[in-house]
C-alpha positions as CSV (number, residue, x, y, z in Angstrom):
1,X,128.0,156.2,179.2
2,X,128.8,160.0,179.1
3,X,125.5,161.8,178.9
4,X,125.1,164.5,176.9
5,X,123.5,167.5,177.9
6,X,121.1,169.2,175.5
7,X,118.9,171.8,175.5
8,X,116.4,172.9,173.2
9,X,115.9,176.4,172.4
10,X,112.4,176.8,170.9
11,X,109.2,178.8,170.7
12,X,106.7,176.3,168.9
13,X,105.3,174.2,171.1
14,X,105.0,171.0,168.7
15,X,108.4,171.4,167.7
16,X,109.7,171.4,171.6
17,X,107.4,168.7,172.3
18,X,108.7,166.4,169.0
19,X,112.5,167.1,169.9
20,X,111.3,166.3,173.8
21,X,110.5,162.8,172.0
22,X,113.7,162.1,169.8
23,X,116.0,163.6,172.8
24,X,114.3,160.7,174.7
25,X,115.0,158.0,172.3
26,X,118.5,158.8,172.1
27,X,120.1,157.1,175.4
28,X,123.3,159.7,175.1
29,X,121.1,162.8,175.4
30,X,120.2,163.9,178.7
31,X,117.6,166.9,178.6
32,X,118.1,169.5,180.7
33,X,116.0,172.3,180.0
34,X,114.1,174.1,177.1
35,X,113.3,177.6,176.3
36,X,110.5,179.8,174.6
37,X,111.9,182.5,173.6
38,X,115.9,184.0,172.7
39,X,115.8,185.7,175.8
40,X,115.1,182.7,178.0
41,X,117.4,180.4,175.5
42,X,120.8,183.2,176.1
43,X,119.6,183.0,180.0
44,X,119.4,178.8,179.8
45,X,123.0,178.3,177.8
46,X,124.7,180.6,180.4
47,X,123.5,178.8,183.5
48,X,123.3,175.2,182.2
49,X,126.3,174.9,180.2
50,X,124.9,172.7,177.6
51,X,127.0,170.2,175.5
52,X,124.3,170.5,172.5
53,X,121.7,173.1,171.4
54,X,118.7,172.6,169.2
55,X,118.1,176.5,168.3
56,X,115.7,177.7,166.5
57,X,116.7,180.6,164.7
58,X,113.5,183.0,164.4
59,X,112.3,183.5,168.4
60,X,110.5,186.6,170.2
61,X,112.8,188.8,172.0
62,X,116.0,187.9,170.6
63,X,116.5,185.4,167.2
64,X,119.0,182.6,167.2
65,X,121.9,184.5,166.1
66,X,121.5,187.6,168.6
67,X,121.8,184.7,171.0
68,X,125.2,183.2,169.8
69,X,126.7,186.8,169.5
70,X,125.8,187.2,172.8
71,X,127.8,184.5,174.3
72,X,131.4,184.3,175.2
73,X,131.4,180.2,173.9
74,X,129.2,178.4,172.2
75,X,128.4,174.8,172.7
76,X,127.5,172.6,169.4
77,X,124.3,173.7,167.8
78,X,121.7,172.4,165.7
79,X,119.7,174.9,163.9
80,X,115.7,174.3,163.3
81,X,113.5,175.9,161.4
82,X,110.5,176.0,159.5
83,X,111.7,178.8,156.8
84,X,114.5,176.9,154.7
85,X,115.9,180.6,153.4
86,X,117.5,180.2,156.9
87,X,120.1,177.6,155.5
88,X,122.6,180.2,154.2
89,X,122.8,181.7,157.7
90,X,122.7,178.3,159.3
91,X,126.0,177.4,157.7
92,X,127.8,180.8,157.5
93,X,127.5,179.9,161.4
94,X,129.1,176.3,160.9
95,X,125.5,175.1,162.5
96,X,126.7,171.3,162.8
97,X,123.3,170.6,161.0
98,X,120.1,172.4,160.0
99,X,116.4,170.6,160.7
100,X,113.7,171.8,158.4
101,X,110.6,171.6,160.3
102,X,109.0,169.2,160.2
103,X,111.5,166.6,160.6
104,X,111.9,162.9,161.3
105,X,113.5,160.9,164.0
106,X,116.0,159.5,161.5
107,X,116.8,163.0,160.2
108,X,117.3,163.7,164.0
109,X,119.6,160.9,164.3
110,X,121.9,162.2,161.7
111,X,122.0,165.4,162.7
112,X,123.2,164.3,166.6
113,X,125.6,161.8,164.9
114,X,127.2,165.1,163.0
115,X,127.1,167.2,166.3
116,X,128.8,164.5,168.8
117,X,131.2,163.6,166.5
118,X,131.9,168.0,165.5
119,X,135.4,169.3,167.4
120,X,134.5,173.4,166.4
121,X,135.5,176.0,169.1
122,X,132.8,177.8,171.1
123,X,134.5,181.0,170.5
124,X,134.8,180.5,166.7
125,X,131.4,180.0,166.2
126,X,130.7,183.2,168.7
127,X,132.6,185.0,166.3
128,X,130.9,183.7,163.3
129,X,127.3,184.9,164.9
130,X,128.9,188.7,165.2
131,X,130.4,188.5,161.6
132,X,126.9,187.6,160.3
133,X,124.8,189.9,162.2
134,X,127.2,192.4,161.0
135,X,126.2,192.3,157.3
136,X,127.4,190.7,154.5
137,X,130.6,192.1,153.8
138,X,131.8,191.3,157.4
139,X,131.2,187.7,156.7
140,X,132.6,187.1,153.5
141,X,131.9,185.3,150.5
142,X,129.5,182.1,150.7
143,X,131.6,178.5,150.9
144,X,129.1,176.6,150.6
145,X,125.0,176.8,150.5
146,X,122.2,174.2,151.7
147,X,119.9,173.1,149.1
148,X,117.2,170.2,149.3
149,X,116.9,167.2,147.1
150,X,113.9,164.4,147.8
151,X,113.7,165.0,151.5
152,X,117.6,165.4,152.3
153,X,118.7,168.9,152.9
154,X,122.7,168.9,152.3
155,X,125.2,171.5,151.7
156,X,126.9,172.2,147.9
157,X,130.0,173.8,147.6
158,X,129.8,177.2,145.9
159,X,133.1,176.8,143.5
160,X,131.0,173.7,141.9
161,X,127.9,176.0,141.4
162,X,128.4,176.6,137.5
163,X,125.0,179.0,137.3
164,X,121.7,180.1,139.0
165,X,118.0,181.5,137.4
166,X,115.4,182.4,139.0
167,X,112.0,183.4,138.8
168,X,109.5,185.0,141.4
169,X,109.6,182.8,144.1
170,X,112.9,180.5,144.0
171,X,116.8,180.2,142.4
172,X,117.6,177.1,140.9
173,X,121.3,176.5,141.5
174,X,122.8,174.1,139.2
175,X,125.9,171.9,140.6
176,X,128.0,169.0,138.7
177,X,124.8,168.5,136.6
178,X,122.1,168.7,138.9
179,X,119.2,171.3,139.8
180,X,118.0,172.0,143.2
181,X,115.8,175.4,144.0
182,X,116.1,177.4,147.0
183,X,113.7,179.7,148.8
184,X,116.0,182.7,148.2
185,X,116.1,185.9,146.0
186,X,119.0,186.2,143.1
187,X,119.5,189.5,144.6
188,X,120.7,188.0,148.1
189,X,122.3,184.9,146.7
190,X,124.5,187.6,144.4
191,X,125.4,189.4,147.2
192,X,127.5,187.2,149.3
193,X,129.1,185.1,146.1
194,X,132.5,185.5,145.4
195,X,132.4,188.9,142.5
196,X,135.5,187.5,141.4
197,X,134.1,184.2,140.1
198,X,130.1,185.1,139.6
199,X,128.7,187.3,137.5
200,X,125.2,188.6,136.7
201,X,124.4,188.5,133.2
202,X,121.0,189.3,133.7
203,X,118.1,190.2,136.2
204,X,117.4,186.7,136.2
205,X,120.6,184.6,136.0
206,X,124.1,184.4,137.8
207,X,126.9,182.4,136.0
208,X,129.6,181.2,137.4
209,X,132.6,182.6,135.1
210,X,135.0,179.1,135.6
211,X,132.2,176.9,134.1
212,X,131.4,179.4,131.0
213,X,132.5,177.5,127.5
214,X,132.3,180.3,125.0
215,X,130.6,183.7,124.2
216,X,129.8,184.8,121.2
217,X,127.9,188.8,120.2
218,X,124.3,188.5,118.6
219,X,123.4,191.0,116.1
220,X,122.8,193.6,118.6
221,X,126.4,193.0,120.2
222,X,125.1,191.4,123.6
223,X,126.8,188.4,124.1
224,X,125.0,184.6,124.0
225,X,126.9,182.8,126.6
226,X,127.1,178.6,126.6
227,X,128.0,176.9,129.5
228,X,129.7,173.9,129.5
229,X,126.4,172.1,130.2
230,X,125.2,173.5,127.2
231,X,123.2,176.0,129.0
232,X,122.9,179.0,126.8
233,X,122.5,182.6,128.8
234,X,121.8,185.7,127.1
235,X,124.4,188.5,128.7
236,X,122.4,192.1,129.3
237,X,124.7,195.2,127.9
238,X,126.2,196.4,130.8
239,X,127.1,192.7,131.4
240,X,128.3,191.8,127.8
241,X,130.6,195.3,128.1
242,X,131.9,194.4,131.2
243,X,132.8,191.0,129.7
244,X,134.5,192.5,126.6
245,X,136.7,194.6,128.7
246,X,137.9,192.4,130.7
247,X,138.8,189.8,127.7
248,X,142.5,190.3,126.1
């Protein structure tokens, strides 16, 4: 059997000593070192030439991403975390998979069954690390986002998000009929969706224009919008003018 070499990247001590554990149960995986901080973690990829990465993406001295950019290739990574408004980053990087501390040995499992069977270049997720720690409009508009549903944390396409509210604390996305809420602000959600397809109608909703069913003015001309769920939004003024012009 071909072992594979893993390294974990990580300042909390539980967490190193928990994916210490599940590395060990895994007969494939052959530790061979673990850092504390991103300084120790860019210094450990470089010399060990690791096959597979558990990074954790917020470290003293330099975070996760600083890391990848850093490195001329990067070798599969799984990102983990305790903070799960880290999942947009984590997959604007093509992370293989994304642990929310804490995790289980079977959640573990999947995630090293996605990396060993993941072909991505090294260089191409290099790249992605610079794009991303260059701002948001070096990096594009979102594909896709990771939300959490009864313990499984999973990725939703943005084209099938048909709208998102929020309130102080999360966004709840809704997706071919379902709900999930994220730890994230509108505000930064709005800013990496595609402008062509999403718009804010108000401060707190985002509709996605291809699922919107009708509009219709209320007696002070801002337009009621339904959704094809049935969802009814109320459009603010600069929102329901910006909506009129652009109708025929």
């Amino acid at each position: 059997m071909t072992m594979i070499r893993t390294l974990i990247c990580e300042d909390e001590p539980l967490a190193r000593e928990t994916l210490r554990d599940f590395i060990a149960a895994r007969p494939e995986l052959a530790l061979v070192g673990e850092a504390c901080d991103g300084a120790q973690a860019l210094k450990l990829i470089q010399q060990l030439q690791p096959a597979l990465v558990f990074m954790d993406i917020q470290m003293p001295e330099l975070t996760g991403l600083q890391v990848l950019a850093q490195l001329p290739a990067v070798p599969p990574l799984i990102f983990t975390t305790a903070y799960d408004q880290h999942a947009v980053a984590a997959f604007e990087l093509n992370a293989l998979d994304y642990l929310l501390k804490p995790f289980t040995q079977q959640r573990f499992d999947l995630a090293v069954d996605r990396a060993l069977a993941d072909a991505t270049p090294g260089d191409e997720r290099r790249q992605q690390a610079q794009e991303a720690l260059g701002g948001s409009n070096n990096s594009g508009p979102l594909q896709r986002i990771l939300v959490r549903d009864r313990g499984r944390i999973f990725p939703v396409q943005t084209a099938d998000i048909e709208h998102l509210r929020s309130d102080l604390k999360y966004t709840q996305i809704t997706a071919r009929g379902q709900s999930y809420l994220v730890r994230m602000a509108l505000s930064e959600l709005e800013s990496r969706l595609d402008p062509a397809r999403f718009l804010r109608v108000h401060r707190n909703a985002i509709v996605n224009l291809d699922f919107v069913d009708s509009m219709k003015p209320d007696d002070q001309s801002q337009l009621r919008i339904r959704m094809r769920d049935g969802t009814e939004l109320l459009a603010n003024r600069e929102a329901s003018k910006l909506l009129r012009d652009q109708s025929l």
